[in-house]
Biopython code that builds the backbone (N, CA, C, O; Angstrom):
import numpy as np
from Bio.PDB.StructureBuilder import StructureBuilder

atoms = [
    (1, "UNK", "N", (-107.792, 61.327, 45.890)),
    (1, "UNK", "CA", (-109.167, 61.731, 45.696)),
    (1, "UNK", "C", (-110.039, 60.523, 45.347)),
    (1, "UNK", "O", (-111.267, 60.580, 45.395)),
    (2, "UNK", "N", (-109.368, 59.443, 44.999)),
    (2, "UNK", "CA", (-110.263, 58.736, 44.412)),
    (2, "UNK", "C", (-110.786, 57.812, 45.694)),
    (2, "UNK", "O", (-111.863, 57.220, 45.761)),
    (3, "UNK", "N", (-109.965, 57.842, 46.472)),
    (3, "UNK", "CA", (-110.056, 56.581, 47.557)),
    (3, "UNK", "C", (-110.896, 57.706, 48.738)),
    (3, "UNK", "O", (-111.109, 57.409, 49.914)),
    (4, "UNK", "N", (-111.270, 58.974, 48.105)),
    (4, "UNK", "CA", (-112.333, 60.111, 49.547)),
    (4, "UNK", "C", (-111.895, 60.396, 50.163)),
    (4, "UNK", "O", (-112.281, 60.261, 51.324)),
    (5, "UNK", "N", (-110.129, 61.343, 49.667)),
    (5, "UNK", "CA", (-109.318, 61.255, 50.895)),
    (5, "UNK", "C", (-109.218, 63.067, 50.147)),
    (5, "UNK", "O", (-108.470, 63.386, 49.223)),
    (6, "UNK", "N", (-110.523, 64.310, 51.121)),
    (6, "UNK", "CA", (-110.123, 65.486, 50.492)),
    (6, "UNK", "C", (-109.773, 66.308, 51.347)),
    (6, "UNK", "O", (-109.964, 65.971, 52.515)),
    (7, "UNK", "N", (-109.173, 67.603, 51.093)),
    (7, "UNK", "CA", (-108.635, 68.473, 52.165)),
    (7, "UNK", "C", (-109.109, 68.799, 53.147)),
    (7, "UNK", "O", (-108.469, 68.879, 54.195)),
    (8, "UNK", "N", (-110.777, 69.155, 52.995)),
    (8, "UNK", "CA", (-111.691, 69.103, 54.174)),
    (8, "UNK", "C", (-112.046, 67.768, 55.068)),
    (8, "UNK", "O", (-112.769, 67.860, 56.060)),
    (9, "UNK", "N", (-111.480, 66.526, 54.638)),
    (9, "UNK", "CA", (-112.206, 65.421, 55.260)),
    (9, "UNK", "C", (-112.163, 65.256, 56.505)),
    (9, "UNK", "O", (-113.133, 65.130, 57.251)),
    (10, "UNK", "N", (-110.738, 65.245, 56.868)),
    (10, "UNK", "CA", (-110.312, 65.261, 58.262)),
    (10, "UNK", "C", (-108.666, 65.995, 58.561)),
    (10, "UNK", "O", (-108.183, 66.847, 57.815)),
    (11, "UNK", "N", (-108.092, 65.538, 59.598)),
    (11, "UNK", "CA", (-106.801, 66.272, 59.825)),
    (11, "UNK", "C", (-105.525, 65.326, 59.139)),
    (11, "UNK", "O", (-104.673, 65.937, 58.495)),
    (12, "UNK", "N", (-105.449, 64.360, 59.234)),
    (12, "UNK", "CA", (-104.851, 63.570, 58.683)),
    (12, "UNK", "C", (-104.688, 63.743, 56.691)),
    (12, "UNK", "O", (-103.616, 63.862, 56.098)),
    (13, "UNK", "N", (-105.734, 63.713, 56.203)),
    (13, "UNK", "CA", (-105.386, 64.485, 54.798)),
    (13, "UNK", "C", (-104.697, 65.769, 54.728)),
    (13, "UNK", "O", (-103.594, 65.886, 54.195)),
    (14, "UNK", "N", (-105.552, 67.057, 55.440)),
    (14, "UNK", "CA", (-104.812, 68.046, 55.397)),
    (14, "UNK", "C", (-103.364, 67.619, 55.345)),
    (14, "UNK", "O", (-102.836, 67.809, 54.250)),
    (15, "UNK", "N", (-102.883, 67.281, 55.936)),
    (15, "UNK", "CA", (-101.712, 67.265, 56.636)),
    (15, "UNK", "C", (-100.776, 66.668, 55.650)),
    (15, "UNK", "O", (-99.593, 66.957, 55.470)),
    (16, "UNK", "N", (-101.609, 65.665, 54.959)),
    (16, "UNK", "CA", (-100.862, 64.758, 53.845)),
    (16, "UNK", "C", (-100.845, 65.860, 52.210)),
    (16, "UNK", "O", (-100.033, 65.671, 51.304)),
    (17, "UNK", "N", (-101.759, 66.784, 52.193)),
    (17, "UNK", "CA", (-101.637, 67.826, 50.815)),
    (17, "UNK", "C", (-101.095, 68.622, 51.201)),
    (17, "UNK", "O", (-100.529, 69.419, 50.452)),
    (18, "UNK", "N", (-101.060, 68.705, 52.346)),
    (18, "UNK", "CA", (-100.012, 70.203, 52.795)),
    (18, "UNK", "C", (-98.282, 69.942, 52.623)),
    (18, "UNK", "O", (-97.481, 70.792, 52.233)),
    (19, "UNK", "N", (-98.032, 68.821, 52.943)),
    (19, "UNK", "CA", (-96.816, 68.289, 52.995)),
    (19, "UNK", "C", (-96.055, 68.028, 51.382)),
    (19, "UNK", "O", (-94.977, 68.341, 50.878)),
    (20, "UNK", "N", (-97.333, 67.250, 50.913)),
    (20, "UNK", "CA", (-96.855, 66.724, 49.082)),
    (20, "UNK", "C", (-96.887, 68.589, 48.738)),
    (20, "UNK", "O", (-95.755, 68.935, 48.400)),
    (21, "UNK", "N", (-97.526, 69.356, 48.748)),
    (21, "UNK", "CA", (-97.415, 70.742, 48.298)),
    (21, "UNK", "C", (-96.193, 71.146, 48.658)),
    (21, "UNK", "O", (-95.334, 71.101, 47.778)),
    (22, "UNK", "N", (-95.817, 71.619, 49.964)),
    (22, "UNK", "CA", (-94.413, 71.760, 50.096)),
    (22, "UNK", "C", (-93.137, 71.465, 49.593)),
    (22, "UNK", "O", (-92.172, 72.161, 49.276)),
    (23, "UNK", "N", (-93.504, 69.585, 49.602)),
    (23, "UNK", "CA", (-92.528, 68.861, 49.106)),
    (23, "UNK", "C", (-92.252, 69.285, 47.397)),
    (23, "UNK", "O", (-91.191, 69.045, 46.821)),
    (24, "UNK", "N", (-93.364, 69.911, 46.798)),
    (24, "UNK", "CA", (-93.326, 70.084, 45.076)),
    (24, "UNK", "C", (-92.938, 71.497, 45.148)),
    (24, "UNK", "O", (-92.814, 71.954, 44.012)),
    (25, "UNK", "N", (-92.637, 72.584, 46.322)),
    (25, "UNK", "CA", (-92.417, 74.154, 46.305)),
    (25, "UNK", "C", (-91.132, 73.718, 46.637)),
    (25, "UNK", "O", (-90.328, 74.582, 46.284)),
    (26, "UNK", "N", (-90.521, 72.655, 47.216)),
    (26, "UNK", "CA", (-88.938, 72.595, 47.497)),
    (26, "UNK", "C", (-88.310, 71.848, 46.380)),
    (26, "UNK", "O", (-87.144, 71.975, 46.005)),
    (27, "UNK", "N", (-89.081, 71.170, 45.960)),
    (27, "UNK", "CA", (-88.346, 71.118, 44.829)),
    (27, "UNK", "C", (-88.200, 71.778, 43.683)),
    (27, "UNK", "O", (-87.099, 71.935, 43.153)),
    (28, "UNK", "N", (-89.586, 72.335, 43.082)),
    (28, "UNK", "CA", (-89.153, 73.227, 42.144)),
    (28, "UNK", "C", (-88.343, 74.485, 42.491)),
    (28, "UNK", "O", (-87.678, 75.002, 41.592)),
    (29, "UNK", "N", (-88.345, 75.136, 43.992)),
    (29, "UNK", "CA", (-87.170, 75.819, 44.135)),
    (29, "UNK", "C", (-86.134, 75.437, 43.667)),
    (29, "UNK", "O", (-85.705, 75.800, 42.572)),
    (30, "UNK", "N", (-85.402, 74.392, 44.674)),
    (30, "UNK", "CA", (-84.037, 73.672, 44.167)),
    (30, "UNK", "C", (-83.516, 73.246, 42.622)),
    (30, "UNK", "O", (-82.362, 73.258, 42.194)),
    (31, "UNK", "N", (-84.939, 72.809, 41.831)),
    (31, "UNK", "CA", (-84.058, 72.737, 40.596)),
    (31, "UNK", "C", (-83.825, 73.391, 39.959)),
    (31, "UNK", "O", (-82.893, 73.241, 39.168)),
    (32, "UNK", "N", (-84.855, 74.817, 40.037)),
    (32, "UNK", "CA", (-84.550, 76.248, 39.525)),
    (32, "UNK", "C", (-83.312, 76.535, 39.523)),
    (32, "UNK", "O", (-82.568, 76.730, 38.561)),
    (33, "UNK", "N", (-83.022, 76.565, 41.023)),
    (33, "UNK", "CA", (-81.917, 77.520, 41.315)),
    (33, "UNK", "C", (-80.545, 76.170, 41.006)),
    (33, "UNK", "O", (-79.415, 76.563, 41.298)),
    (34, "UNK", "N", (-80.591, 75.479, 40.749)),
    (34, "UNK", "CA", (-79.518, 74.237, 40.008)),
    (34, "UNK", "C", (-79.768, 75.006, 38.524)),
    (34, "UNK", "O", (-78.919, 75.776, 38.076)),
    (35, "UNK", "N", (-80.818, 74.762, 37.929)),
    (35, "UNK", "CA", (-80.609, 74.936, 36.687)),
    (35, "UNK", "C", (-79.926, 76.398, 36.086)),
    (35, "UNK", "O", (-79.251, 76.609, 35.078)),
    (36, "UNK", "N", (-80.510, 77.473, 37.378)),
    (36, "UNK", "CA", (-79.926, 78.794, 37.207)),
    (36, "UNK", "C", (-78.169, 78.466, 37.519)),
    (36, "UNK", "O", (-77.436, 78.937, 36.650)),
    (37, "UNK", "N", (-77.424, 77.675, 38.723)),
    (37, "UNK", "CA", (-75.562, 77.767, 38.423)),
    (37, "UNK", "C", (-75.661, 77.237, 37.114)),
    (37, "UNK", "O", (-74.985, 77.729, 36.210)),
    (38, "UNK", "N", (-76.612, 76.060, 36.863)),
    (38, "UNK", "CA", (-75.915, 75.159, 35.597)),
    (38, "UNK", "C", (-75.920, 76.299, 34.118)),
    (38, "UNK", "O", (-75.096, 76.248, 33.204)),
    (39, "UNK", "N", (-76.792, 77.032, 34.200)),
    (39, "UNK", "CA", (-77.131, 77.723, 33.357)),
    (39, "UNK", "C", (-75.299, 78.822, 33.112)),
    (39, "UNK", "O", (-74.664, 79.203, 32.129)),
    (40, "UNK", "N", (-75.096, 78.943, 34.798)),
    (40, "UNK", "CA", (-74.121, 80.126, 34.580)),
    (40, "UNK", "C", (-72.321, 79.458, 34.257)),
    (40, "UNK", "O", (-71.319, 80.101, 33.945)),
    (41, "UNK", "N", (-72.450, 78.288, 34.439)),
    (41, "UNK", "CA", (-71.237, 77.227, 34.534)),
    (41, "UNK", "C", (-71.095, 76.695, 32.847)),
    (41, "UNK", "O", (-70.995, 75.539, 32.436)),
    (42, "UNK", "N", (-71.131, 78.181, 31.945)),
    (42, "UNK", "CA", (-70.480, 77.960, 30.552)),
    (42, "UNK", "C", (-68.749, 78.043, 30.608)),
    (42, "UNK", "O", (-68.060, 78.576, 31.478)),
    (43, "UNK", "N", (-68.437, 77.533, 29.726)),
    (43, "UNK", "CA", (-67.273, 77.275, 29.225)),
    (43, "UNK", "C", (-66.716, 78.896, 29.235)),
    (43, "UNK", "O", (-65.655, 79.168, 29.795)),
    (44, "UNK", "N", (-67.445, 79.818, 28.636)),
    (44, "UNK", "CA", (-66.894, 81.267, 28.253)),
    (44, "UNK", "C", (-66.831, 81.834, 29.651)),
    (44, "UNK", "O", (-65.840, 82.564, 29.675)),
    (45, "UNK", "N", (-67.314, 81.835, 30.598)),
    (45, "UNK", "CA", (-67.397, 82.452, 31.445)),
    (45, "UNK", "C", (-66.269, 82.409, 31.977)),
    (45, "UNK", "O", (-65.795, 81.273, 31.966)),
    (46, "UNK", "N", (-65.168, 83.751, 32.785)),
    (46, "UNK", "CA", (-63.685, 84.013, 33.204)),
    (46, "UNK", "C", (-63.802, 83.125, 34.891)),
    (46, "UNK", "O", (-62.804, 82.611, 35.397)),
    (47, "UNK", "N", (-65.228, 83.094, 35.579)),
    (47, "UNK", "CA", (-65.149, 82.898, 36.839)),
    (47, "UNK", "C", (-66.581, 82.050, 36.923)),
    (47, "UNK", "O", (-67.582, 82.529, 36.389)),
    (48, "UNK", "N", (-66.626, 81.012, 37.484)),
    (48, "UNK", "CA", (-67.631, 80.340, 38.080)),
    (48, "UNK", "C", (-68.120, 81.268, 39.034)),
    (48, "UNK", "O", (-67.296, 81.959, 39.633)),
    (49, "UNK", "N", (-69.726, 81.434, 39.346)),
    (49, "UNK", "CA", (-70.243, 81.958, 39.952)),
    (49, "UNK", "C", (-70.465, 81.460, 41.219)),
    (49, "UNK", "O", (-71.556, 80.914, 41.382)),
    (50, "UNK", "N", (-69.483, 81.524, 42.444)),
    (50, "UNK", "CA", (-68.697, 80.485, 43.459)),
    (50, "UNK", "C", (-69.847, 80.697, 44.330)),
    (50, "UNK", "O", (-69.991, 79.799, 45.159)),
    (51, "UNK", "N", (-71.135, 82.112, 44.392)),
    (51, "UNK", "CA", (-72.331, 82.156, 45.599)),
    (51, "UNK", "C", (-73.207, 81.088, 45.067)),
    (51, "UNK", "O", (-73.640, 80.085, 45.634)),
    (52, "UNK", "N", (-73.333, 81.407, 44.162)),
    (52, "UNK", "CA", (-74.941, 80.752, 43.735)),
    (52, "UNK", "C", (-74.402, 79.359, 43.609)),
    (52, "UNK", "O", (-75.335, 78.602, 43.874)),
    (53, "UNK", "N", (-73.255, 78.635, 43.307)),
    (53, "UNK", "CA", (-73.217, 77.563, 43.130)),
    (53, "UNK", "C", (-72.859, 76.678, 44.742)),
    (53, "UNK", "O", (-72.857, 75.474, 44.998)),
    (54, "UNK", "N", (-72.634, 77.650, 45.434)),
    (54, "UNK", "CA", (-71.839, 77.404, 47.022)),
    (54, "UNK", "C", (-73.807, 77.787, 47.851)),
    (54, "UNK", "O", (-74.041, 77.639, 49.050)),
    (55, "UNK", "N", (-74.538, 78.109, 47.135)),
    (55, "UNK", "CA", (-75.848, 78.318, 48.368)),
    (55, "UNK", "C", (-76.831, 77.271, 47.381)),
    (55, "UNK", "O", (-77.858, 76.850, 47.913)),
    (56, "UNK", "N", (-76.648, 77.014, 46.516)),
    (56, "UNK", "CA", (-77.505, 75.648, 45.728)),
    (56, "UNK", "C", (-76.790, 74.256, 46.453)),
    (56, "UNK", "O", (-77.470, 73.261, 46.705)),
    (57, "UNK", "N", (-75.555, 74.324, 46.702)),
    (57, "UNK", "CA", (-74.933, 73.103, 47.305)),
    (57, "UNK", "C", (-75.381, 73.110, 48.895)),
    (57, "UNK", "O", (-75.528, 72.033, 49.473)),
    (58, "UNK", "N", (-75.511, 73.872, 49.312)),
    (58, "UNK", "CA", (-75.980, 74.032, 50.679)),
    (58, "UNK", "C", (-77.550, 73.795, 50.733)),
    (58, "UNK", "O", (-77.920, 73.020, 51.615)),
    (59, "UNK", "N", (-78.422, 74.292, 50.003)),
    (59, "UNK", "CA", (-79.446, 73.779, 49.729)),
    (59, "UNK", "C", (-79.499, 72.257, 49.742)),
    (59, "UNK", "O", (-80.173, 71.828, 50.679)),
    (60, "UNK", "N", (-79.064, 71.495, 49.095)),
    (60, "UNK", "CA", (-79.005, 70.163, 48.330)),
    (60, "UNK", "C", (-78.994, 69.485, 49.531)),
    (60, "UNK", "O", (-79.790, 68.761, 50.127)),
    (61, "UNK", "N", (-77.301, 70.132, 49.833)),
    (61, "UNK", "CA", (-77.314, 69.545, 51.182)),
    (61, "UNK", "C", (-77.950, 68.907, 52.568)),
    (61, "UNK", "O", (-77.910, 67.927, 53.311)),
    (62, "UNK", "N", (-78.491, 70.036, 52.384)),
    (62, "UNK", "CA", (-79.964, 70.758, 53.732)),
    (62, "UNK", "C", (-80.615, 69.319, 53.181)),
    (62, "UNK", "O", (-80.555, 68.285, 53.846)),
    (63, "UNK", "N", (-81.286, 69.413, 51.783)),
    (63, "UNK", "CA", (-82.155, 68.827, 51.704)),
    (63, "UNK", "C", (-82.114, 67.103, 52.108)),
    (63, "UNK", "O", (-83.077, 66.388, 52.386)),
    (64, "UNK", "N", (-80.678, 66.736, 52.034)),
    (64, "UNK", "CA", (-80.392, 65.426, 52.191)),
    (64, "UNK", "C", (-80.481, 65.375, 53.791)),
    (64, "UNK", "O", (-81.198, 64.505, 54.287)),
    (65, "UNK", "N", (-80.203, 65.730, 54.124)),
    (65, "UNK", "CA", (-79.544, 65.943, 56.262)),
    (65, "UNK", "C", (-81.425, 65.682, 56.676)),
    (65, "UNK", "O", (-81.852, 64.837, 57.462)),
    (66, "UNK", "N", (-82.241, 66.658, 55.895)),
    (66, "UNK", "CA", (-83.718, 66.957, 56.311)),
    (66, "UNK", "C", (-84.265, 65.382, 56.564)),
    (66, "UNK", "O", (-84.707, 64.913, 57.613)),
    (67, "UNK", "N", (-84.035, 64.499, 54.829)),
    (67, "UNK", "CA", (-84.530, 63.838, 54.360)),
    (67, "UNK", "C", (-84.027, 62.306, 55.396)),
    (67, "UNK", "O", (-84.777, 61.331, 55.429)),
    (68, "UNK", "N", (-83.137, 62.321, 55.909)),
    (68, "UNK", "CA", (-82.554, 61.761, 56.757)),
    (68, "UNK", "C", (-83.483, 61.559, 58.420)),
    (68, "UNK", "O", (-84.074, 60.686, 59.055)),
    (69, "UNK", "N", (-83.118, 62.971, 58.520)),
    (69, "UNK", "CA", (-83.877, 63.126, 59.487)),
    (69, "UNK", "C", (-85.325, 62.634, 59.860)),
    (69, "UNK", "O", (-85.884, 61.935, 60.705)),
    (70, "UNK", "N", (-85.582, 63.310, 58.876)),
    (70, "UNK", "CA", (-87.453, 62.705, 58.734)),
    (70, "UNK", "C", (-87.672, 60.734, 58.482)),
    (70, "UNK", "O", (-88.675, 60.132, 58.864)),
    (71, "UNK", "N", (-86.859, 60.284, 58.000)),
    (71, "UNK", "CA", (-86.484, 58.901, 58.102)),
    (71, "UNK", "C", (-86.164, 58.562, 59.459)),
    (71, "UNK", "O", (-86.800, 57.522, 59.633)),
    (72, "UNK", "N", (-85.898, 58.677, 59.924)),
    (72, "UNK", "CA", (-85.146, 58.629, 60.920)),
    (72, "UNK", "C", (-86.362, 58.695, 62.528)),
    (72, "UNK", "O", (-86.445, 57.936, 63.494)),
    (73, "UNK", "N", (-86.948, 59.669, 62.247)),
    (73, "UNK", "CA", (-88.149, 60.416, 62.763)),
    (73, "UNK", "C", (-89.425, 59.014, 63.138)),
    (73, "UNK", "O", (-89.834, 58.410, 64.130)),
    (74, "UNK", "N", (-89.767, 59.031, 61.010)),
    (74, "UNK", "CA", (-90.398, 58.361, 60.974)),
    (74, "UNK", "C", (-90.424, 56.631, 60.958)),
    (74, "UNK", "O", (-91.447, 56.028, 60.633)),
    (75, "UNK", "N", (-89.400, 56.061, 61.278)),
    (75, "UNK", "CA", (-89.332, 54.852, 61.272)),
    (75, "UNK", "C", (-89.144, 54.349, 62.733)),
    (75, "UNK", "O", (-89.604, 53.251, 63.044)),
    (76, "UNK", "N", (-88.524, 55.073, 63.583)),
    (76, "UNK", "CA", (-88.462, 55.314, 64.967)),
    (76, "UNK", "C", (-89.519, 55.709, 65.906)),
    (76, "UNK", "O", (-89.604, 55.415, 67.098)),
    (77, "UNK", "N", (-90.437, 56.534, 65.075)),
    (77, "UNK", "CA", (-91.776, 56.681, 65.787)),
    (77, "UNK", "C", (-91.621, 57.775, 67.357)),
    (77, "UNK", "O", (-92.385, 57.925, 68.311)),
    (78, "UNK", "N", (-89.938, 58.521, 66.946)),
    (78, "UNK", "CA", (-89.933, 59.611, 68.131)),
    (78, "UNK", "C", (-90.835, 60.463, 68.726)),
    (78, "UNK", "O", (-90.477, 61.193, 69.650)),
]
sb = StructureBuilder()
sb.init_structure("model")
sb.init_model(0)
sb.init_chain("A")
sb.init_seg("    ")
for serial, (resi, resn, name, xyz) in enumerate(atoms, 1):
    if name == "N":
        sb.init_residue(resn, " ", resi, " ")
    sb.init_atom(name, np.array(xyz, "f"), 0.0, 1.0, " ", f" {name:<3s}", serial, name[0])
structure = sb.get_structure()
């Protein structure tokens, strides 16, 4: 904002708040749902909760393969 860069200015901003927004809805998903196995991965518990900790790892996952990708994308200029 400071440098006159606002959502209405042109397409190129949009594009850049739309993305950092996303990027802050995927993450606070993901650490939620981390903090929710970590939450369930007590000592007392008879059984690790093998979904939620097996679809947060798949998440994570995703997110690394994505993050790759988009590197990959963007340095290449495909």
């Amino acid at each position: 904002m400071a440098q006159g860069l606002f959502l209405a200015s042109n397409p190129a901003s949009d594009f850049f708040y739309i993305l950092t927004a996303l990027h802050g809805l995927h993450l606070l998903g993901g650490v939620t749902a981390l903090g929710y196995v970590l939450g369930r991965l007590r000592p007392s518990d008879d059984a690790p909760p093998r979904a939620a900790l097996s679809a947060a790892s798949l998440y994570w996952h995703f997110m690394a393969v994505l993050w790759l990708y988009l590197l990959l994308v963007l340095t290449t200029r495909l």
